[in-house]
C-alpha positions as CSV (number, residue, x, y, z in Angstrom):
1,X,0.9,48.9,-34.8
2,X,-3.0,47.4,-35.3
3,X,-0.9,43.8,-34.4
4,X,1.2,44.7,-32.0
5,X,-2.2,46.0,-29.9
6,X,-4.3,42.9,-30.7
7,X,-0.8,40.8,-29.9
8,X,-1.1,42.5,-26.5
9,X,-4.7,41.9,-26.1
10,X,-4.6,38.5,-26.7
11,X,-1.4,37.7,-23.9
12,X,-3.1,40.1,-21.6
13,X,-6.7,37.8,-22.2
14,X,-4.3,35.0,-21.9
15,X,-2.5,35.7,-18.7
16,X,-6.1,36.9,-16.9
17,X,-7.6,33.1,-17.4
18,X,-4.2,31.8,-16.2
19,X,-4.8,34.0,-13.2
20,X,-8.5,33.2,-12.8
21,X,-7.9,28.9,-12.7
22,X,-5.8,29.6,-10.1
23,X,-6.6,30.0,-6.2
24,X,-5.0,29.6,-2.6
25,X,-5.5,26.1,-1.3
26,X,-5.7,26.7,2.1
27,X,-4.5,23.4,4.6
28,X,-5.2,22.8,8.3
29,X,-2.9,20.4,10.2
30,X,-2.3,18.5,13.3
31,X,1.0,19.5,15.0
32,X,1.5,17.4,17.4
33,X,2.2,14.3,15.7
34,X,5.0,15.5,13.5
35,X,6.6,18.4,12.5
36,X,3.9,20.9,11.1
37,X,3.8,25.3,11.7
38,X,-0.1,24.8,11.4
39,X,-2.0,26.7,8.8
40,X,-0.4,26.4,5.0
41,X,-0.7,28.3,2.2
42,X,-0.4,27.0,-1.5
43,X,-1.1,28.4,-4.8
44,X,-3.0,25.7,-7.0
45,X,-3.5,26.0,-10.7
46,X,-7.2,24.1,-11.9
47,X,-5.7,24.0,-15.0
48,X,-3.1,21.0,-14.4
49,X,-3.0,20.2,-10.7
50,X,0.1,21.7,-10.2
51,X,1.0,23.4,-6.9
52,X,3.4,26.0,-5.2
53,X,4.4,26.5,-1.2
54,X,2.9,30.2,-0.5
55,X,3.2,30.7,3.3
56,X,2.7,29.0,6.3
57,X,1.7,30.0,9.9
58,X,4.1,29.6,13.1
59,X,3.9,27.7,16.1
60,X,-0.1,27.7,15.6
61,X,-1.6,24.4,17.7
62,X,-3.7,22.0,15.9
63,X,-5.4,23.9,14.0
64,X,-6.9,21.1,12.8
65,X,-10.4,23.0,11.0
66,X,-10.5,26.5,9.9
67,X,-12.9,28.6,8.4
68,X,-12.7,31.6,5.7
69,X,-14.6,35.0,5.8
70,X,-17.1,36.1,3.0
71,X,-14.8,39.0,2.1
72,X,-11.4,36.5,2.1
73,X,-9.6,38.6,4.6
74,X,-9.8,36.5,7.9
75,X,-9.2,32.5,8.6
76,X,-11.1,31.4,12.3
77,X,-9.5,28.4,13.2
78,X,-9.9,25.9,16.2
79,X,-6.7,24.7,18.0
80,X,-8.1,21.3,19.5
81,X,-6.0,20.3,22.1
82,X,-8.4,18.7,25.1
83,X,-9.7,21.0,28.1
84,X,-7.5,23.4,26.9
85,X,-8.3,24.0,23.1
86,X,-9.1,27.9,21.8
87,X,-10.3,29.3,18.9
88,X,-8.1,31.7,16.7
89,X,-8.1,35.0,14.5
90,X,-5.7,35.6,11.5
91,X,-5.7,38.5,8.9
92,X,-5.7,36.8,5.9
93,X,-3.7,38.5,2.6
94,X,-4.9,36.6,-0.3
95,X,-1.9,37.8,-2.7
96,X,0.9,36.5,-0.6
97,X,-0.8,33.9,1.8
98,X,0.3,35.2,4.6
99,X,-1.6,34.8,7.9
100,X,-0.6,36.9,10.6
101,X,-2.0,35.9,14.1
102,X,-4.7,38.2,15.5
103,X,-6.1,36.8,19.2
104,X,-8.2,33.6,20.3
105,X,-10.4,32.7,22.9
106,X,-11.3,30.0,24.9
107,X,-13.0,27.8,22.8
108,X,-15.7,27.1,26.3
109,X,-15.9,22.9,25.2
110,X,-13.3,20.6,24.8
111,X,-11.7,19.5,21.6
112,X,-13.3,21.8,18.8
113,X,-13.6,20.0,15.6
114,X,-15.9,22.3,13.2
115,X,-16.2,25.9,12.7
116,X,-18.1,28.4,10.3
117,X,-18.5,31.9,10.4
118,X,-20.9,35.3,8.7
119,X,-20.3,38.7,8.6
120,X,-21.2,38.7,12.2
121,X,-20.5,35.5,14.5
122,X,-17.9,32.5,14.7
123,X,-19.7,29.4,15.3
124,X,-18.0,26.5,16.6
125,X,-19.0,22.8,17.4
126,X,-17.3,21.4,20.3
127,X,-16.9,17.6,20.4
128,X,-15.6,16.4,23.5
129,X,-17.6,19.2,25.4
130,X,-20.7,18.4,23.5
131,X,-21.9,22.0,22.9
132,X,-21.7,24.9,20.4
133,X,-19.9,28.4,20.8
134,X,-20.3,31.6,19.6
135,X,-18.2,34.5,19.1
136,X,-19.0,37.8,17.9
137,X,-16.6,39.8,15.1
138,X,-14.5,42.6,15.8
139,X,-14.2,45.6,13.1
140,X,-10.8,44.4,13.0
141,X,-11.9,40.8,12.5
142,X,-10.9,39.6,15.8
143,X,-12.8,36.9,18.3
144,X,-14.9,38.6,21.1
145,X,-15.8,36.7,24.1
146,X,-18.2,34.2,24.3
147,X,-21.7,35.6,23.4
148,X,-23.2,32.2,23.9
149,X,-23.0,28.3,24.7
150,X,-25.5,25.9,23.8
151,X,-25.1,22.5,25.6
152,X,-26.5,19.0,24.6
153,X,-27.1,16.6,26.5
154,X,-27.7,12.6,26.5
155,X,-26.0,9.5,25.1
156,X,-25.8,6.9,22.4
157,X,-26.1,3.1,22.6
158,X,-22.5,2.9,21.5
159,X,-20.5,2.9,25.0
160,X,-17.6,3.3,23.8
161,X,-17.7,6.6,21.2
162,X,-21.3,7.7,22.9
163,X,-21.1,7.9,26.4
164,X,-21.8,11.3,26.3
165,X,-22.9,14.2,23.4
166,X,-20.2,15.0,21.0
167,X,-20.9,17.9,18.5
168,X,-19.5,17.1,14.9
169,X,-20.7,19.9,12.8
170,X,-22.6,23.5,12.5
171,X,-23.9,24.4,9.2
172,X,-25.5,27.0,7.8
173,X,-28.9,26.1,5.7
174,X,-29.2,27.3,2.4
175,X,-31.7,30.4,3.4
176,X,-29.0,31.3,6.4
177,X,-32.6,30.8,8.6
178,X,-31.2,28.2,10.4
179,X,-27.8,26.0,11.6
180,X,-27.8,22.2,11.8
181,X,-25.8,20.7,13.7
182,X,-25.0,16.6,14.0
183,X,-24.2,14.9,17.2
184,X,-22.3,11.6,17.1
185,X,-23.1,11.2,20.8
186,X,-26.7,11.4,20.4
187,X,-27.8,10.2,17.2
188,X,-29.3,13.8,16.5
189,X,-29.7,16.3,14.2
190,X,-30.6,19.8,15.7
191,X,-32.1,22.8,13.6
192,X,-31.5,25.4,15.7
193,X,-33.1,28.9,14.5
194,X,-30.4,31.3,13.8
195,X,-31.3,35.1,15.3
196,X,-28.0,36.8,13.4
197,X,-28.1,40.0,15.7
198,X,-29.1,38.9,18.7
199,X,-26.4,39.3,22.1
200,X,-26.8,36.7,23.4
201,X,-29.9,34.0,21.9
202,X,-27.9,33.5,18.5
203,X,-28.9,30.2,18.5
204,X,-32.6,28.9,19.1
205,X,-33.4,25.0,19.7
206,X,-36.8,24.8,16.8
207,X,-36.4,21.0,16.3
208,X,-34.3,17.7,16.3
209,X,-34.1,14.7,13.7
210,X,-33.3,11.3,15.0
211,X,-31.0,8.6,13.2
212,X,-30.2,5.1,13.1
213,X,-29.1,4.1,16.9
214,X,-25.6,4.4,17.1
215,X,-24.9,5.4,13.4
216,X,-22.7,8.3,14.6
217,X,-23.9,11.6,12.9
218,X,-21.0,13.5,11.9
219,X,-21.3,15.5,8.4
220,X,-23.5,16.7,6.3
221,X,-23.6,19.0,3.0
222,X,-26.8,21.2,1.3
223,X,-27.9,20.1,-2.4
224,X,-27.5,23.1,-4.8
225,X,-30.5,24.4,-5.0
226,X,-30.8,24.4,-1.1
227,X,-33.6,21.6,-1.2
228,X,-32.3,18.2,-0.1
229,X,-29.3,17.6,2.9
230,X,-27.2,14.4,2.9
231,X,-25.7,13.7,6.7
232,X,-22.8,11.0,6.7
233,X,-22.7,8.9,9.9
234,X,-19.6,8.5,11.0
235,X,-20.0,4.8,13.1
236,X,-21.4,2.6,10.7
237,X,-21.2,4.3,7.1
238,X,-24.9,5.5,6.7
239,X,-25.3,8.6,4.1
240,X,-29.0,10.0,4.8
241,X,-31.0,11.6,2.5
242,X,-33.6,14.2,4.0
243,X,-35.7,16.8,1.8
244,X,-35.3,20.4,3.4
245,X,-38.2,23.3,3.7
246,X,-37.9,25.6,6.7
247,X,-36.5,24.3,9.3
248,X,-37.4,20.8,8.1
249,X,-36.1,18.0,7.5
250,X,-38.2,14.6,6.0
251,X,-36.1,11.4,5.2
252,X,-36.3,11.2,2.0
253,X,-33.9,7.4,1.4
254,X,-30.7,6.0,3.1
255,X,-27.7,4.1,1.6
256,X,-24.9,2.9,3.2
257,X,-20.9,4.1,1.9
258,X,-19.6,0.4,2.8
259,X,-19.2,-2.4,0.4
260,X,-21.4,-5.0,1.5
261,X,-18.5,-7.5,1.6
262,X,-16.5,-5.2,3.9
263,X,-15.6,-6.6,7.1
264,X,-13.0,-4.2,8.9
265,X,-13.0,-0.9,10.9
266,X,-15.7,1.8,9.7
267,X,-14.6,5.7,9.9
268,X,-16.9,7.8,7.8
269,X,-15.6,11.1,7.3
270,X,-15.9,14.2,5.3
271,X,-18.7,14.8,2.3
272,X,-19.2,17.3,-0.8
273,X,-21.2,17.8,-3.7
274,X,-19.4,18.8,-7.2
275,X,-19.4,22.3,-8.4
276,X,-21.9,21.8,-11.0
277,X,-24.2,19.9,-8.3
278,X,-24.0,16.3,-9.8
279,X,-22.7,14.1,-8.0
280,X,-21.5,13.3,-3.9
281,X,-18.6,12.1,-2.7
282,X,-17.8,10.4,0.8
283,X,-14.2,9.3,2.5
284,X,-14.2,6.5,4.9
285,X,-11.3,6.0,7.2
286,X,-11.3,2.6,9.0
287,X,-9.4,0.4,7.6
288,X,-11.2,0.8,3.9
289,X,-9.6,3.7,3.0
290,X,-12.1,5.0,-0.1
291,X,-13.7,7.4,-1.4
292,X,-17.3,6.5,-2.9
293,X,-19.3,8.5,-5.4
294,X,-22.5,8.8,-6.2
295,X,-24.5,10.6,-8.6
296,X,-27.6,12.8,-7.5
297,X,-30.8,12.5,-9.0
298,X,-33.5,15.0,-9.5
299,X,-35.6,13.1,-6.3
300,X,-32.7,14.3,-4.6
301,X,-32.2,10.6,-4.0
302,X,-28.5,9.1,-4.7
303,X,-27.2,6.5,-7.5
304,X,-24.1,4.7,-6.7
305,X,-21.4,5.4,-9.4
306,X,-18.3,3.6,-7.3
307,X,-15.7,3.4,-4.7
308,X,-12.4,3.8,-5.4
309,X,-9.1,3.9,-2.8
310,X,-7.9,7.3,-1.8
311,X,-4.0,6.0,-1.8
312,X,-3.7,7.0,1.5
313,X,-4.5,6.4,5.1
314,X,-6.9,8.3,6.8
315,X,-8.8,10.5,4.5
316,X,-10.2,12.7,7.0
317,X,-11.3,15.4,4.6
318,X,-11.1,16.1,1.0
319,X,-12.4,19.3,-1.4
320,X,-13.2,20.1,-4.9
321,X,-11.5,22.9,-6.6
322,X,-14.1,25.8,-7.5
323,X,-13.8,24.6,-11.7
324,X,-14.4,20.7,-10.4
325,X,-11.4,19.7,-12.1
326,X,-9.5,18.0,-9.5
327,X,-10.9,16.4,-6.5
328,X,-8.1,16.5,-3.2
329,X,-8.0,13.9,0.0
330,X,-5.8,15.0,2.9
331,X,-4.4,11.9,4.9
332,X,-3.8,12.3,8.5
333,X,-2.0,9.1,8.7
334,X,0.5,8.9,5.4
335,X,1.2,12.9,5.8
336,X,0.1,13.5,2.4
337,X,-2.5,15.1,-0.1
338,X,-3.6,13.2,-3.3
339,X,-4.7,14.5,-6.3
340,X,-7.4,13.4,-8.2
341,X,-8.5,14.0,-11.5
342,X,-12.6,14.4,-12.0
343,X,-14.3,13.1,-14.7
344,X,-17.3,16.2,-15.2
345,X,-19.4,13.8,-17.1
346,X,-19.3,10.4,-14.8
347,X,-17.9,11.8,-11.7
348,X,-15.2,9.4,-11.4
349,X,-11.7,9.6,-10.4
350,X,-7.9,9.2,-12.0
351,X,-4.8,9.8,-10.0
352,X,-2.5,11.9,-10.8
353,X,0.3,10.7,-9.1
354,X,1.0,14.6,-7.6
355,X,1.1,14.5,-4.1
356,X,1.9,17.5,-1.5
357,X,3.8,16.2,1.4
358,X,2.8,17.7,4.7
359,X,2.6,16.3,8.8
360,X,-1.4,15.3,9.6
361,X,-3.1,17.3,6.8
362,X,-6.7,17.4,7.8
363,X,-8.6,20.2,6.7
364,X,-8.9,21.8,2.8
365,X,-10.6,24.8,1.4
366,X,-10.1,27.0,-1.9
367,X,-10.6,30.5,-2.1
368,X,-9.7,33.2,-4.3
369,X,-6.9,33.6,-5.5
């Protein structure tokens, strides 16, 4: 009887770690390039890299970034689609995947491309309109209306992809004090004080940070311990270093995510740091293709490790699994999702040749499972 109990015990321990290395990979598409029902849903295992179809939305347009709630119960996603783009509400059931459609609201600037949320408000950068909403939270988890719009103004010297200000990101500092957000069109990053109960001043302009003239701001991640804040520009491949204390940001070095031989199309796009706080990765798009990586120091400066091809076109964005096993690129232009083994100890990658096979994937996260 004694080993039949400690038999059970040890498949019951065994089948709870199976269960824990395993989470919902959450994928935002494009739907109007190819066939595509918007949100999906897929079970991934940290273990091996192996995958399974969970659910999927339906006729959901372009809901091209998405964001998660702290409790894992609601997706907020934009649907970028020009003058007429909105910002959408789903229940979320962890368990099954399944994403059931709530409401949306005008998203009040054309073409959103980012989106975060709290307990309390949706936050969204608008690129094409060159400002920021924000929505208050239902009880139910639905959008209310628009509790505020903060508009920017000004150009770039790039006429062609600065002719006007084009909000690329809003994120949340480490202390939840404050939101940055980059501006492609302007060259800027704004810290903006963050007033979490407020009707209708959310969002307070404290200060702005200039970059290189028409380097393109577009994302940016938080070190782990909340001190230092890398912004990738988009328009010529800078990665920025600053140091971060209250609302402040101090340039602390710059380096550059192109080879210095390369001589084609530059396309930053999406940035991370590994679970365990190590190392930075960057995608450029262009014609390059790559991923580089780089390995963080304790000056909060970066040392380059190398640059590798994503085996894809178009690596818009890319995450990390929570256990920093496997590192995955979405491709908006080969319809497809590479997996990556990571190397914990030198950051670097191996392919695993699995791939998930979707139209104009564009936008990862990994929650619980």
């Amino acid at each position: 009887m004694k080993k039949i109990y400690i038999l059970l015990s040890i498949f019951a321990l065994a089948t709870l770690q199976a269960q824990e290395n395993k989470f919902n990979l959450l994928i935002g598409t494009y739907t109007n390039k190819c066939e595509s029902k918007g949100i999906y849903v897929f079970e991934f295992d940290s273990n091996t890299g192996d995958f399974n179809f969970k659910n999927a939305t339906e006729n959901i347009v372009n809901p091209s970034y998405f964001t998660v709630s702290n409790d894992n119960r609601f997706v907020y996603s934009v649907n970028e689609n020009g003058p007429k783009s909105t910002i959408s509400a789903f229940k979320f059931d962890s368990k099954t995947g399944k994403l059931d459609f709530i409401n949306s609201q005008d998203s009040k600037g054309a073409d959103p491309c980012y989106i975060i949320n709290d307990d309390k408000n949706v936050i969204v950068a608008n690129y094409s309109g060159g400002n920021i909403s924000i929505f208050g939270k239902n009880s139910d988890g639905s959008l209310t209306e628009t509790k505020q719009v903060v508009q920017h103004s000004g150009k770039g010297i790039n006429a062609k992809r600065q002719e006007s200000p084009h909000v690329h990101t809003v994120y949340f500092t480490s202390d939840k004090k404050y939101i940055l957000a980059n501006d492609l069109g302007t060259d800027k990053v704004y810290v903006y004080q963050y007033n979490l109960n407020s009707s209708n001043e959310i969002l307070k302009l404290k200060s702005s940070f200039s970059v290189k003239p028409g380097s393109g701001p577009r994302h940016l991640t938080f070190s782990k311990d909340g001190k230092f804040v890398y912004v990738l520009q988009e328009l010529d491949g800078t990665l920025t270093t600053f140091s971060y204390f209250n609302g402040i940001l101090k340039k602390v070095s710059e380096t550059s995510i192109v080879a210095k031989d390369f001589k084609g199309d530059i396309g930053s796009a999406d940035i991370h740091i590994s679970p365990d706080g190590k190392f930075i990765y960057a995608t450029n798009r262009g014609t390059a293709n790559d991923i580089s990586i780089y390995k963080i120091l304790k000056s909060g400066k970066l040392e380059f490790v190398e640059r590798t091809s994503t085996l894809g076109k178009g690596p818009r964005n890319f995450a990390i699994d929570p256990t920093g096993n496997f590192l995955l690129v979405a491709h908006q232009y080969t319809n497809d999702i590479v997996i990556f083994k990571r190397d914990k100890v030198t950051g670097s990658l191996a392919d695993t040749h699995k791939r998930i096979a979707l139209c104009s994937p564009v936008c990862l996260a990994f929650r619980k499972n």
